[in-house]
Every structure is written in C-alpha cells, then in structure tokens.
DRENDO-1510 file (C-alpha; in Angstrom, 1 decimal, always signed):
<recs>
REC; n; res; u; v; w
REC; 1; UNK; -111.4; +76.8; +128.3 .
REC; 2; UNK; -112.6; +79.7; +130.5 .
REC; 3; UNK; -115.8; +79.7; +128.6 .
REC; 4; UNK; -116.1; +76.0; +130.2 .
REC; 5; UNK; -115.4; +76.7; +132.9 .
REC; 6; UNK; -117.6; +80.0; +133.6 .
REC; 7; UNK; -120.5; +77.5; +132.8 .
REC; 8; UNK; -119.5; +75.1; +135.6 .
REC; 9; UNK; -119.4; +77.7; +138.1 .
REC; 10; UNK; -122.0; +79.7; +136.7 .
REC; 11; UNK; -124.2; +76.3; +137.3 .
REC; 12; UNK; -123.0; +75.2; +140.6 .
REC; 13; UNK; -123.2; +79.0; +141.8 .
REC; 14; UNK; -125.9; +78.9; +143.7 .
REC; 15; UNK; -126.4; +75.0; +143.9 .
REC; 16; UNK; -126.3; +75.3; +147.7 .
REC; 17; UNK; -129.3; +78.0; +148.6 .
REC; 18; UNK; -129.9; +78.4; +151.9 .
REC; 19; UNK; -131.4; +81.9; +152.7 .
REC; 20; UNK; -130.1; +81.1; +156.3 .
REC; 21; UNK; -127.1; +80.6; +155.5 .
REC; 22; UNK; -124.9; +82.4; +154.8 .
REC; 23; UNK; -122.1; +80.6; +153.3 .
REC; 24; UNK; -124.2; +79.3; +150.5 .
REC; 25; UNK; -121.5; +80.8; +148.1 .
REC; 26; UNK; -118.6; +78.6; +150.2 .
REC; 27; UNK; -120.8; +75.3; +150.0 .
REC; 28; UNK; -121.7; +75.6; +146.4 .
REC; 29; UNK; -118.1; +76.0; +145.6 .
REC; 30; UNK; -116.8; +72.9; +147.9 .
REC; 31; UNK; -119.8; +71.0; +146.2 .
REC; 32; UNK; -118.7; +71.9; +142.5 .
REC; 33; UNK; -115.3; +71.3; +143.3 .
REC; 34; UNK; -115.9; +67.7; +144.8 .
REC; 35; UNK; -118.6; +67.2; +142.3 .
REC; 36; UNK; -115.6; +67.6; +139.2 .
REC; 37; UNK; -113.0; +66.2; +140.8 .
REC; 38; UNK; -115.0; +62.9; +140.9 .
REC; 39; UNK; -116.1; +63.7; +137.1 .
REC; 40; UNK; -112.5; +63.5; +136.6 .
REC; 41; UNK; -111.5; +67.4; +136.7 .
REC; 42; UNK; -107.8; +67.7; +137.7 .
REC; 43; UNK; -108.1; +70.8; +138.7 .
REC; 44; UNK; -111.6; +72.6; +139.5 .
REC; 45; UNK; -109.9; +75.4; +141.8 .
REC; 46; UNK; -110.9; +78.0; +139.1 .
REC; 47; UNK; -114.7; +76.7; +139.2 .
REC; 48; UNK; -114.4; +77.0; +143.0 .
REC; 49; UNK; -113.1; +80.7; +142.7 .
REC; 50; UNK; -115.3; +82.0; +140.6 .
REC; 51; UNK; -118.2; +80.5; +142.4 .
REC; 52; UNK; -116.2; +82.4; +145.3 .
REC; 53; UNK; -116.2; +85.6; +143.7 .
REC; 54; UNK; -120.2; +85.4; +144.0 .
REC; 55; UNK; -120.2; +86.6; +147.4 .
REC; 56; UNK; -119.3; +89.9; +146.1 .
REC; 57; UNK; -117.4; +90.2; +149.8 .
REC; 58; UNK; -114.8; +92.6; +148.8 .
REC; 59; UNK; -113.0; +91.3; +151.7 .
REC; 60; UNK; -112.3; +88.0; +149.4 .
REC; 61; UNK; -109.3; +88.3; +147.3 .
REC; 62; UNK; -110.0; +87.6; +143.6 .
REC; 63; UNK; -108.3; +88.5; +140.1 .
REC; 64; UNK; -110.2; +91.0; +138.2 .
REC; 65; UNK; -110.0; +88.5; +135.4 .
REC; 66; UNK; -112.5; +88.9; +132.3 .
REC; 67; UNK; -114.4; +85.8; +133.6 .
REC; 68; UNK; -114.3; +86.7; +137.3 .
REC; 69; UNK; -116.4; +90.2; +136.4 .
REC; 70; UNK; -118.7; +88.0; +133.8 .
REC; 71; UNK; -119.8; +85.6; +137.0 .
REC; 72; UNK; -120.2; +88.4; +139.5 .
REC; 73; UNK; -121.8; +90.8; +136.9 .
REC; 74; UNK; -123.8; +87.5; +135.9 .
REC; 75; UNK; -125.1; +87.5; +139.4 .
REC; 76; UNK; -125.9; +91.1; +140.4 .
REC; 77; UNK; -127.8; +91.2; +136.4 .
REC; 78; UNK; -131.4; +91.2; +138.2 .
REC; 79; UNK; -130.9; +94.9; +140.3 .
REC; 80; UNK; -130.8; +96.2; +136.9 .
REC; 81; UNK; -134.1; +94.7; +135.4 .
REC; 82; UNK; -136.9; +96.8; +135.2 .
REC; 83; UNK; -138.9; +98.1; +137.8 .
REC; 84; UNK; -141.7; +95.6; +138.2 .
REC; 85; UNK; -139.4; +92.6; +138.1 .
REC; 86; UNK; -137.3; +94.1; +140.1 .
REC; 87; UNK; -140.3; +94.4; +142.6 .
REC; 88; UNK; -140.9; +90.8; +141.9 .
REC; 89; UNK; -137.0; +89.7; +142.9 .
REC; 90; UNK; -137.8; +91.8; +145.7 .
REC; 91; UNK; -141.1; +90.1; +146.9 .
REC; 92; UNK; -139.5; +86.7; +146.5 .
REC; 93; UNK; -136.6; +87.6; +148.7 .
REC; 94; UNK; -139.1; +89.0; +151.3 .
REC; 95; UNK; -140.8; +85.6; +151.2 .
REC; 96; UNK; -137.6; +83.4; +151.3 .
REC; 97; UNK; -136.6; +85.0; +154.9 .
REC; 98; UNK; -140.3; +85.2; +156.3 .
REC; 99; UNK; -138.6; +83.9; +159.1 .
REC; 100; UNK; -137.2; +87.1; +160.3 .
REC; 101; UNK; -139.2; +89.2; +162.0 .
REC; 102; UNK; -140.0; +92.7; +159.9 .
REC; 103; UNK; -137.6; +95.0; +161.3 .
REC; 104; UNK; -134.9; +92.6; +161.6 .
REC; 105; UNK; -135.4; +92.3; +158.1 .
REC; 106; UNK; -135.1; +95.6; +156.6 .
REC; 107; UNK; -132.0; +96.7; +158.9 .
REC; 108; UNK; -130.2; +93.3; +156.8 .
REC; 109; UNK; -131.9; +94.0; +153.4 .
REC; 110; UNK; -130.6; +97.7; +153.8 .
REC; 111; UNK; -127.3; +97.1; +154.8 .
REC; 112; UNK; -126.4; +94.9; +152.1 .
REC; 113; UNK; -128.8; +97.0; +149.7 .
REC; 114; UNK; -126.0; +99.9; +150.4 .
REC; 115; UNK; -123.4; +98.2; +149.9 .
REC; 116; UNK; -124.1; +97.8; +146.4 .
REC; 117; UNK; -125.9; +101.0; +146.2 .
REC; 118; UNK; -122.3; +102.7; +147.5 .
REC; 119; UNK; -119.6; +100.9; +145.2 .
REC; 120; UNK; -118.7; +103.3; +142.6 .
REC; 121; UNK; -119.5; +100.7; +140.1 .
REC; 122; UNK; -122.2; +98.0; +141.1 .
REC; 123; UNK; -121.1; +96.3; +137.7 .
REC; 124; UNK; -117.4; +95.4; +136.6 .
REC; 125; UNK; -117.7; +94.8; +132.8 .
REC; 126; UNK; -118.3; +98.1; +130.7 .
REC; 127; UNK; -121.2; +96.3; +128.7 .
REC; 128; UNK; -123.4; +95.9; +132.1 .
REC; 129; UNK; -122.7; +98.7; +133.4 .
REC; 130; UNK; -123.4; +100.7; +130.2 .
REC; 131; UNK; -126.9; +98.3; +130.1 .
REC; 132; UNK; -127.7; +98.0; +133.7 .
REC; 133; UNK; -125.8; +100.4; +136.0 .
REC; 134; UNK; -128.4; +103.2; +135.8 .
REC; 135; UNK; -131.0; +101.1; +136.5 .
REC; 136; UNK; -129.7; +99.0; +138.9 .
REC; 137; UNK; -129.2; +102.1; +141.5 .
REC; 138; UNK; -132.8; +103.5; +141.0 .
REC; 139; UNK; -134.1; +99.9; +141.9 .
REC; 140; UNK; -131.7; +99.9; +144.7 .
REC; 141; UNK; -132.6; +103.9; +145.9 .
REC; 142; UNK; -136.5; +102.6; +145.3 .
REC; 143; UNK; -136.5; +99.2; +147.7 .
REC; 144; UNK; -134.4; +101.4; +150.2 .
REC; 145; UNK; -136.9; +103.9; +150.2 .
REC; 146; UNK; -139.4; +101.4; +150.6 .
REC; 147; UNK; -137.9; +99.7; +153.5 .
REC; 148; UNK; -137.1; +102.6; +155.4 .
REC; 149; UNK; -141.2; +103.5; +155.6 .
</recs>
C-alpha cells in the first residue's frame, strides 16, 4: 500500500510547476488529492502529505516515515549527480526564472542553496546519503561559489 501510494505522490509531485510560484508543492498536492478522490480514492490525504513533504520547509510538520524520507530524498536526488549534470540542473533553473533580474537571482538561489548546504544531513535515508551526500555538498559549495562571483 505505501509503495502505491509513494507512486501517486511521486507523480503528482510536481504536476503543478510554476517557477513563480511558489506554492507549486501546495497545488500539486490539492490537484492529486481532487484528482483521486474523483478516481474513487477514499482517502488520498497520505498522497497529499507526502507531495507536502516536497517543500522540504522544515517549518511543515511531517512524520519521518520510511516513505516520507523516500519522496523528499526522491526530490533533492539531482544535487548529488555528478558535476556536469549538476551544472546542467543548474543552467536549466537559471533559464526557468530568466525573469528575475541577475542579482535578484543569486541572493534567492543562495539562500535556499544554504539551506540545504547547512542541514546536517541534506539526505534522510542512509542509502542516499551514503550514495549522494558527499556529492551533493560539493555541487552545492560549487554553484555557491559560482554565484557569489
């Protein structure tokens, strides 16, 4: 049953992308949630709290639940790739809010850059932290560098 339901959320998890938004997370989840219902899902409230979780806003409240960490670890998996398609996430994020002028821009990208960058774990799952963890925090040190000029 969780495994079913970590594929709707992980699905309707970013179904709403608006990069300016930002309540894309909140949007996807009211989507998924009104999507299933009239599917004929008695309850999607776990679909809607996971897709929740993938704010990564640790003022939201969420259980540390094996497939809560999957969905957010699931998310954050890309600061860990390697460099150069790491650079490429990078670029493509750039290009998404071309609409903000430069410096605007890197004060965001850096502020939530260090928020990841400052958790003591980016990842909650041993097995991505123990295959991306490293790598993740020299991308994010890297692109921080980078931004600040």
């Amino acid at each position: 049953e969780d495994s079913g339901i970590l594929r709707l959320a992980i699905y309707y998890h970013d179904i709403i992308y608006d990069p300016c938004g930002d309540d894309n997370e909140l949007e996807s989840a009211r989507l998924a949630s009104t999507t299933l219902r009239g599917l004929g899902m008695k309850d999607p409230s776990p679909v809607y709290e996971l897709i929740r979780a993938t704010d990564h806003r640790p003022l939201l409240p969420f259980e540390h639940d094996l497939p809560t960490d999957l969905i957010c670890d699931l998310d954050l998996a890309i600061l860990g790739s390697p460099p150069e398609q790491y650079e490429a996430y990078a670029a493509a994020i750039r290009k998404e809010h071309d609409w903000l002028p430069e410096p605007r821009y890197r004060g965001g990208r850096i502020k939530i850059l260090m928020a990841f960058h400052d958790r003591p774990e980016i990842y909650l799952t041993a097995d991505f932290r123990k295959r991306f963890e490293k790598q993740a925090r020299a991308n994010l040190a890297e692109e921080i560098r980078r931004l600040r000029g």
